[in-house]
C-alpha positions in Angstrom: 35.7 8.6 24.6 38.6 10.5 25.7 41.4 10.5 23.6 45.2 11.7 24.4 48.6 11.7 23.2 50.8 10.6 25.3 54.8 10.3 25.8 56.2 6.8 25.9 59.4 5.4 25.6 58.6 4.4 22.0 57.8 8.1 21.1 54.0 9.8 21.4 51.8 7.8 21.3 47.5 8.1 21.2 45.7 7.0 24.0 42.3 6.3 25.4 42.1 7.1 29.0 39.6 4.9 31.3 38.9 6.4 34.2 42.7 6.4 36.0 44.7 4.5 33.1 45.4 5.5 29.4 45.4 2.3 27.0 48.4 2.8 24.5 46.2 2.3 21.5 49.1 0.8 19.0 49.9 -1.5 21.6 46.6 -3.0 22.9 46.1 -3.4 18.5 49.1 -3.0 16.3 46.3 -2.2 14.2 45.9 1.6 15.0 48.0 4.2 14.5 49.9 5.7 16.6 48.8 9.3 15.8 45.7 10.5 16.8 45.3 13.1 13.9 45.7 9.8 11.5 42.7 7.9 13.9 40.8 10.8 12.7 41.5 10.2 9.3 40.4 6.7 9.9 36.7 7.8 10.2 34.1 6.1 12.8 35.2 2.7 12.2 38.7 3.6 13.3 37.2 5.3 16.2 35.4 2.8 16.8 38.0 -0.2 16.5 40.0 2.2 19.0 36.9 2.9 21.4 36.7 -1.3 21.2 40.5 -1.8 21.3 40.3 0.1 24.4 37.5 -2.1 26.2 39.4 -5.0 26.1 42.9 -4.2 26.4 44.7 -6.0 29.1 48.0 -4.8 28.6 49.3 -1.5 27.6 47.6 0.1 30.6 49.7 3.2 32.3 48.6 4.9 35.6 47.1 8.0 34.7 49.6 9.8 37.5 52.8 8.2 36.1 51.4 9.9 32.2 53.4 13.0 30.2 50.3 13.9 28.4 50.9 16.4 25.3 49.1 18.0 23.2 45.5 15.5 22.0 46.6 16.8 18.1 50.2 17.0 18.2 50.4 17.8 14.0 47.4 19.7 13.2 47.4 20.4 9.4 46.0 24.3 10.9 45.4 26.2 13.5 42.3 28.9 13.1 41.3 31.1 15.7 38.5 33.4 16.6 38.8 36.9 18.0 36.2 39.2 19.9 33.6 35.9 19.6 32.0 36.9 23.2 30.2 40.6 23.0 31.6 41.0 26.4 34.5 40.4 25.6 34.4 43.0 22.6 32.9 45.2 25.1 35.8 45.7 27.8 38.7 45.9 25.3 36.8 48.7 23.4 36.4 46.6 19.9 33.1 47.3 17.7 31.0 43.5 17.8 32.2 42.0 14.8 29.3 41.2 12.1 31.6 38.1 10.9 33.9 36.0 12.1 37.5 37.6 13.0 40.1 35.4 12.1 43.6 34.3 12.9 46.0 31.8 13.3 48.6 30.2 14.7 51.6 27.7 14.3 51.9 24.1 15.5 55.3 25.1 17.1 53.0 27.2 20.2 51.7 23.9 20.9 52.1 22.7 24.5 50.1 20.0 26.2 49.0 20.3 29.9 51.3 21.1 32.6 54.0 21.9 29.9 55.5 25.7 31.0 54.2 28.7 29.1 57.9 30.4 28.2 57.1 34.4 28.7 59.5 35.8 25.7 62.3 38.4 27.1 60.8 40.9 23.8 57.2 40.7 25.4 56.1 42.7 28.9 52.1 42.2 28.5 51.3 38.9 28.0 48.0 37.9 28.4 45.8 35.1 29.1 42.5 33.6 26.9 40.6 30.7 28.1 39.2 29.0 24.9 36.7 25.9 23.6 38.8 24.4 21.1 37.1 22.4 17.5 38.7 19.6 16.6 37.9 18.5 13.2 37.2 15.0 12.0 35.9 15.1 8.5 37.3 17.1 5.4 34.9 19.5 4.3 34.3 22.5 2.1 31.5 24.8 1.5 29.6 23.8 4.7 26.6 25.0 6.0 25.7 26.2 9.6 22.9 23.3 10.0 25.7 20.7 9.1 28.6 21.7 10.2 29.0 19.7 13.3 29.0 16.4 11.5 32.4 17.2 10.5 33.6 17.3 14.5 35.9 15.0 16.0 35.4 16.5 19.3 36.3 19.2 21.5 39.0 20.3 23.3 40.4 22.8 25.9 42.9 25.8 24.5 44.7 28.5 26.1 45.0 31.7 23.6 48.2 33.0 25.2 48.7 36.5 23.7 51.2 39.2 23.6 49.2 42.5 23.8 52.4 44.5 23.2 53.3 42.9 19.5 49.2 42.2 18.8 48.3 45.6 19.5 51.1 48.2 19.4 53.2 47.3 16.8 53.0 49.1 13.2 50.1 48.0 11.4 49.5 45.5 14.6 50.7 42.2 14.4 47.9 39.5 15.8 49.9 36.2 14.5 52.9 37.7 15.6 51.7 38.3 19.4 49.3 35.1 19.6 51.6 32.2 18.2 55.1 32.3 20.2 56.4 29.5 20.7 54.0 27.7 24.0 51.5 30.2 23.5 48.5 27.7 22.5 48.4 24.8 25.7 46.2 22.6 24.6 44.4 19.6 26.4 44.0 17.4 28.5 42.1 15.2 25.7 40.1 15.1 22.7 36.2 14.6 24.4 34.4 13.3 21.7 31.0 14.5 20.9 28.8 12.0 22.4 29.9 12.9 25.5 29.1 16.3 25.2 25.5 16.9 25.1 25.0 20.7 23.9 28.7 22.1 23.1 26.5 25.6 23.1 26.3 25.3 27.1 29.5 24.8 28.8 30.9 26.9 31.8 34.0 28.2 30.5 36.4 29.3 33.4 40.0 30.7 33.9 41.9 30.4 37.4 45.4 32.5 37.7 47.1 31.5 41.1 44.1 29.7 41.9 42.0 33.3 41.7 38.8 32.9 39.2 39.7 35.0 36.6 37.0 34.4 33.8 33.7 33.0 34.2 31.5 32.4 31.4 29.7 30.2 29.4 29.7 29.0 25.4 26.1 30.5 24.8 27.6 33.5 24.8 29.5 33.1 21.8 28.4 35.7 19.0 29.0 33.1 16.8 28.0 29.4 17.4 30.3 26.5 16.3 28.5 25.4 12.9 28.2 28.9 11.9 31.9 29.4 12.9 32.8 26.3 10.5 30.6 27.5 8.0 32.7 31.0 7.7 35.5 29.0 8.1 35.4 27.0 5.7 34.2 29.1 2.5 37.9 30.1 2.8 39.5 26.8 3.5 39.3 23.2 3.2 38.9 22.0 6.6 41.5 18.4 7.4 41.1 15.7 10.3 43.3 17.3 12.9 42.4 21.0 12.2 42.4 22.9 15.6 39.5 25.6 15.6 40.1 28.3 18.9 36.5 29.4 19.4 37.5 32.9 20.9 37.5 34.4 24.7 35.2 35.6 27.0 35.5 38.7 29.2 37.9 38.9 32.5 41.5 38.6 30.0 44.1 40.6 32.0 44.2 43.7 29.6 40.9 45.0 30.4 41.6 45.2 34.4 42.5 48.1 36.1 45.0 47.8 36.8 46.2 45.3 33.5 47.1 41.9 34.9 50.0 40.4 33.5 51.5 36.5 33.3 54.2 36.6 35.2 56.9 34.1 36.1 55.9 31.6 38.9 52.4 32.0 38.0 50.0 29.1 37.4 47.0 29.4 34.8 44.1 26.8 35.0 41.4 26.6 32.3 38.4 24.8 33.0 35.7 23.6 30.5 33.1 21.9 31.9 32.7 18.5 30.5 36.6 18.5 29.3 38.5 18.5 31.9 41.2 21.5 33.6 43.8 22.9 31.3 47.4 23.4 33.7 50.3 25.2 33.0 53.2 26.9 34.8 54.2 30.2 34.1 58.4 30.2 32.9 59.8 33.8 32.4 61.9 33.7 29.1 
């Protein structure tokens, strides 16, 4: 199942979208909320009245062409990130390969859903670009362990780390939250893929395409850490929600390693393609 969010004239609303039509969930059963985060919350027999819901519907069908999709998790209760997750990646900007898990985070307000513009701030000249496998989480959990740690996925999703080399790496001290979490630096999309669709999360080309030019090209076994051991770490620290948004790090080809650097820059387009999710758009605005 594929599920979106999607703009309607009622507000956002989550979707299911069958082949080249989303089903307004709420409207095909008044039943279901409106918010994917809370169809999480409902468990698999929410998921499963919505998957159903979406079968049958005869109304509440919209042309997938005519759709404003945002963000599949429009109110995540966190966003975590990963850093330096790919040796290679590690490699080219010079950073030792972590023993643990680096983490980070951002804020719900860099959310932007697919084709929605990146805004390049005016106080930032190297920003840079990070295509990521997203974690979308579907059952609260503590204290997890690597072998079960999947169980709690809701499915997976395509992000953008859009980062600010300037403010993450030259400020006093650094500032990594500062420089990764302006405002429409985490695109995010096109949907939720849930995980029977997905048959080994741990092999998945990962690609980024700037102005149509393959920038990355990679694939998730080459994570240093895998995503159960990831959400293991993770969540010895912190209660993991429905709705949590887990950014599984980058692999190698980000602008700042090239000689010379490569830049976002106004007028630019970044695609990120997943395979099995789908092809993350956005439109480069200068600020």
């Amino acid at each position: 199942m594929r599920l979106a969010t999607i703009q309607t004239p009622n507000g956002p609303r989550a979707a299911v979208l069958l082949v080249d039509v989303y089903i307004d969930l709420h409207a095909a059963d008044a039943a279901l909320p409106t918010n994917v985060r809370q169809l999480l919350e409902g468990g698999p027999a929410m998921l499963q009245a919505a998957k159903d819901a979406a079968a049958r519907s005869g109304v509440a069908r919209i042309p997938a062409a005519s759709v404003k999709l945002l963000p599949p998790i429009i109110d995540p209760p966190k966003i975590i990130c990963m850093g330096l997750n790919y040796s290679d990646h590690a490699a080219e900007t010079g950073a030792k390969i972590p023993s643990e898990p680096v983490l980070f985070s951002k804020f719900a307000t860099a959310l932007i859903g697919a084709d929605e513009p990146i805004i390049l701030p005016a106080v930032s000249k190297k920003v840079d670009y990070e295509a990521e496998l997203v974690l979308v989480i579907g059952k609260k959990g503590r204290h997890l362990t690597a072998a079960t740690a999947l169980e709690h996925m809701a499915g997976y999703t395509i992000g953008h780390d859009v980062s600010a080399r300037d403010w993450q790496l030259e400020k006093d001290g650094k500032q990594w939250m500062a420089g990764k979490t302006f405002d429409t630096f985490a695109p995010l999309g096109p949907w939720l893929v849930t995980p029977d669709e997905i048959p080994d999360v741990h092999n998945l080309t990962i690609r980024l395409r700037l102005n149509g030019q393959t920038m990355q090209d990679s694939n998730t076994r080459n994570m240093i850490f895998t995503a159960g051991v990831a959400l293991a770490y993770i969540s010895q620290v912190v209660t993991l929600l429905p709705g949590d948004l887990i950014f599984t790090g980058t692999p190698p080809g980000v602008g700042m390693a090239r000689k010379p650097p490569v830049w976002l820059k106004g007028g630019d387009v970044v695609e990120v393609e997943i395979s099995g999710l789908g092809v993350l758009r956005n439109p480069v605005v200068q600020g």
